[in-house]
N, C-alpha and C positions, 0 to 999 in steps of 0.2 A: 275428144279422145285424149287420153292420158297415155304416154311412154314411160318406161321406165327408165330410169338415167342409172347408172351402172356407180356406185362407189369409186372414186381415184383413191388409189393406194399409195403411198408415197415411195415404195419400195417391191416391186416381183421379182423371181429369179427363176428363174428357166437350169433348166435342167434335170441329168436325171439324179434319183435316188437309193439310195443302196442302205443295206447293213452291214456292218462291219464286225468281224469276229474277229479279235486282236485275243492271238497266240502268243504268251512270253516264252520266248525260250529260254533253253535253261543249257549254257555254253555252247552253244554252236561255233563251228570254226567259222572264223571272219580270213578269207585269203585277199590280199594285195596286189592287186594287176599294177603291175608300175607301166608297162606298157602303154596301158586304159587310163592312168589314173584312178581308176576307182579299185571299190573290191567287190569281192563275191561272196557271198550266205554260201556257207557248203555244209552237205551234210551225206551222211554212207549210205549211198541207195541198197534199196532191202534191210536197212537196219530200224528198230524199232527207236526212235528219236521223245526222249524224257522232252517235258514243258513244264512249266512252272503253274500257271492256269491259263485260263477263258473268262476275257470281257466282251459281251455281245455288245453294241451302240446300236440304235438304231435311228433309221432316219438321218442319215447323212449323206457325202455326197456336195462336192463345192459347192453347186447354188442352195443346197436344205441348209449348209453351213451356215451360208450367207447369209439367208431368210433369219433363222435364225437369229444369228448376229444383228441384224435391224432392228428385230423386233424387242428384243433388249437394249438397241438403244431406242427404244421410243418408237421409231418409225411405225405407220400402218402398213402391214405388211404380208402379202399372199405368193405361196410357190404354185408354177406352175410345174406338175411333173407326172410322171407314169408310171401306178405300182403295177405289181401281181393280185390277184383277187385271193391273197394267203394270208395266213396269218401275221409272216411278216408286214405285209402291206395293211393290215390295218393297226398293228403295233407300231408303224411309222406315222400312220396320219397321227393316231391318239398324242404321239409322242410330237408329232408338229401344233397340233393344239396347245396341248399344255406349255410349249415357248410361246403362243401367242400368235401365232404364224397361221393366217386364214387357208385353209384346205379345201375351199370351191370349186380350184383348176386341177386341183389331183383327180386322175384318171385314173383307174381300177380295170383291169383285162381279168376277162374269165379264162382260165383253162391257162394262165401265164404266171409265171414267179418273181415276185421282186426280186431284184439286183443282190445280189449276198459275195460280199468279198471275203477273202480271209488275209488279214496283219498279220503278217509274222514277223516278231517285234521282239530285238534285242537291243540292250542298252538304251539310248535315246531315241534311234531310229527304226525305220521298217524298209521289209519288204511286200509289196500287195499283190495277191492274186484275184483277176480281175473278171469278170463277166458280163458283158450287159445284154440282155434280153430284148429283142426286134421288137419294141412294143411297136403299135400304128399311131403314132404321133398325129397329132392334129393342134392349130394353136387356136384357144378359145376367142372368140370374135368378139364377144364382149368386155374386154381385158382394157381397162381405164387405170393406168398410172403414170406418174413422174419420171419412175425410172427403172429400165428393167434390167436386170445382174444376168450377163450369159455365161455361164462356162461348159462342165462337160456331158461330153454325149459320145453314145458310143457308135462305133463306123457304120451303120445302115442310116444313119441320121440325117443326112447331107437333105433330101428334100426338104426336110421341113428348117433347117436355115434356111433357105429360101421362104419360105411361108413367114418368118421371122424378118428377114427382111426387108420381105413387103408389106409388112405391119407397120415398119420403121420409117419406113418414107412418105407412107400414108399417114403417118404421126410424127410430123417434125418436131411437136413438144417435148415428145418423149426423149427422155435422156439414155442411151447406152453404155451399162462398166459393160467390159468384154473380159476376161478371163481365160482365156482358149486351154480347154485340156489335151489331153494327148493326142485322140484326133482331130483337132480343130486346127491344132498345131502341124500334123503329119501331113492332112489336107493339101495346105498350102495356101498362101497369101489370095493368088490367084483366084481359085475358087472362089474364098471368101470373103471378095474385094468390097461387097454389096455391104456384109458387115464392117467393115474394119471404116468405110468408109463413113459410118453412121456411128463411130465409136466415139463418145462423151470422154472415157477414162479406160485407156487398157493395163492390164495387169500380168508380170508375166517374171521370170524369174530371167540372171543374167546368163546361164546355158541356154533356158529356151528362147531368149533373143536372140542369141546368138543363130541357132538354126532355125528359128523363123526368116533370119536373114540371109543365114547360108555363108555367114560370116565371123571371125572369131576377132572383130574387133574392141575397141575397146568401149568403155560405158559411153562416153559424149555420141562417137560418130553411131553405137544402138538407139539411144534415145535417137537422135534424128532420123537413124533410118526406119523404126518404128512410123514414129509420125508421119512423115511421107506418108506413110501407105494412109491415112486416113484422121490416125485417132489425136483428140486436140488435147489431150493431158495421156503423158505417157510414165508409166511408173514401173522401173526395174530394180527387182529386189535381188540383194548378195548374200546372203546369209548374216554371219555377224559382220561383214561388210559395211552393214545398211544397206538402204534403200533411196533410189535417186529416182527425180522427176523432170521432163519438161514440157511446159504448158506452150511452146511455142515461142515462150521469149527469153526466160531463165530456166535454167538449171540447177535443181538445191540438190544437197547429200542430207542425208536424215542417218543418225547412228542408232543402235538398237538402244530399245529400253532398258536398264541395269534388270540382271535377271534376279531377285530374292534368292536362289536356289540353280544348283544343275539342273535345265530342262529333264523331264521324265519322259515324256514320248512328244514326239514333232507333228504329229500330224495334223490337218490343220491349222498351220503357222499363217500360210501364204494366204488362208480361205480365210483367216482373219483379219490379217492386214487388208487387206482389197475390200471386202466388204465393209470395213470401219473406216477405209478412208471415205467411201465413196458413201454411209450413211451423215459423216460429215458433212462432206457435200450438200447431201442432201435437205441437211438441218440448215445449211446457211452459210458454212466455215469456207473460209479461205485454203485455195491448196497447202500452203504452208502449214494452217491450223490441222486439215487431214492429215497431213503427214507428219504430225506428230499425236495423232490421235492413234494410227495405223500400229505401229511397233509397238503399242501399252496393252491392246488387246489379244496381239501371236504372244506375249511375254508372260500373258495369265495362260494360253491356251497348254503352250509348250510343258506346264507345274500337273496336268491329269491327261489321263488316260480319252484318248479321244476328241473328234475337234469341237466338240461344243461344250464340254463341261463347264470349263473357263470360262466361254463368253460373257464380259461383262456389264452389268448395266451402266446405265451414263453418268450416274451419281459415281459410282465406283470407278469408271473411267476417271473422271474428270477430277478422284481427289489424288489417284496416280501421276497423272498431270501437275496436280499442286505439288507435289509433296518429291517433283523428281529434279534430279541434278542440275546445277545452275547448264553445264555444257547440254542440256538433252533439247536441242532445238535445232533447226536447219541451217544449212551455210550454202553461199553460192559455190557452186560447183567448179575449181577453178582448172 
């Protein structure tokens, strides 16, 4: 009797997928909360509001990013995820073939709609409006890889993390990035101790460390309090800040890549960075060597419209690399 022995993939990433309709506006008022810090997109309710155009993307979505992004640098590499049985959902799968990205674990529901967001997108930045559809999650039993990329899911999800994380312990080979989106992140640690504790590489920006921990300290005492909770390589991004790591024993600063150009839209900076580190990773490089692979690929993504245009392949990676400032390399963390 002969079995079938299932493909290892060098790279999966979990999560869901969506399309993204990026709206330019065309002058919207930007108001300043000094209070918040931040500001606010405003615009005259009941009035009829001018845009510039409509770019559709499809097939995005943190972990499709990710997929994605492996799969141009080389990685073998399969999403698992859940469309709608619509049109959009099968302009998403076409569109994850044609990056090379295997489409076996995508799941298709009848009578349900892929995920569709709408960008609304001035200057370099956006704002997203969001939806994701209760698909019935299930994670595929025959799922042989390396390493699998988690990010976001939306709040009816919480089951099948569990179903995920007992993948993970029945597979100590397998390696975990973690990525936590909005509600992974809202969650709470607690919850999802089962993950954080099977985490390889987490990924996460210097706010949302901050209330992951419920703390507004500073970068050294986040990375540690990060790893406590689990994960053995922790990596917090600042914007032009950089990006800081620790594997448990040091602490490097990584500075951004020189940009050619003012970025044109952001999105997908961070689904870059995290995924090219950890396809590093994956190829063999040293955390140092990731994190400086990390910032060369948000720096192409930030130059087009949407997070996968940019993504680069590894020759092109790697002559950015060559060709980059003597300072663009890491330092310890002092």
């Amino acid at each position: 009797m002969s079995f079938f022995k299932p493909k290892t993939y060098d790279f999966v990433g979990i999560g869901d997928t969506v399309t993204d309709a990026f709206i330019r506006l065309k002058d919207p008022h930007i108001h300043a909360r000094l209070d918040h810090n931040e500001q606010e997109l405003c615009m005259s309710f009941g009035s009829k509001i001018p845009y510039e155009f409509v770019e559709v993307v499809k097939a995005v979505g943190n972990s499709a990013n990710a997929a994605v992004s492996s799969a141009r640098l080389g990685l073998s590499t399969a999403l698992v995820t859940d469309l709608g049985e619509d049109i959009n959902g099968n302009d998403a799968i076409e569109a994850l073939k044609k990056n090379g990205v295997e489409t076996k674990y995508v799941r298709k529901h009848k009578g349900m709609e892929t995920n569709y967001h709408y960008v609304l997108w001035y200057a370099e930045d956006r704002t997203i409006l969001i939806k994701h559809q209760e698909y019935p999650y299930k994670f595929p039993h025959d799922l042989s890889t390396k390493w699998i990329y988690l990010s976001s899911f939306g709040e009816h999800s919480l089951p099948y993390h569990d179903e995920i994380a007992t993948y993970l312990e029945k597979n100590p080979q397998v390696k975990l990035a973690f990525q936590p989106g909005t509600f992974q992140i809202k969650i709470g640690t607690e919850r999802l101790k089962r993950i954080y504790a099977r985490t390889e590489a987490f990924f996460c920006n210097l706010e949302e460390a901050q209330t992951i921990l419920g703390s507004k300290s500073e970068i050294k005492e986040l990375l540690h309090g990060i790893a406590k909770l689990g994960p053995k390589i922790v990596v917090i991004t600042d914007g032009p800040n950089g990006a800081y790591t620790f594997d448990g024993q040091e602490m490097l600063k990584m500075p951004e890549y020189p940009d050619p150009k003012p970025p044109y839209e952001r999105t997908g900076a961070g689904d870059a960075f995290a995924s090219t580190f950890v396809a590093a990773l994956g190829l063999g490089k040293s955390v140092k060597e990731a994190l400086m692979w990390g910032p060369v690929n948000s720096m192409s993504v930030v130059q087009y419209v949407g997070a996968q245009k940019g993504l680069l392949s590894r020759e092109a990676l790697e002559k950015y690399l060559k060709e980059g400032p003597a300072d663009y390399k890491p330092t310890i963390l002092s």
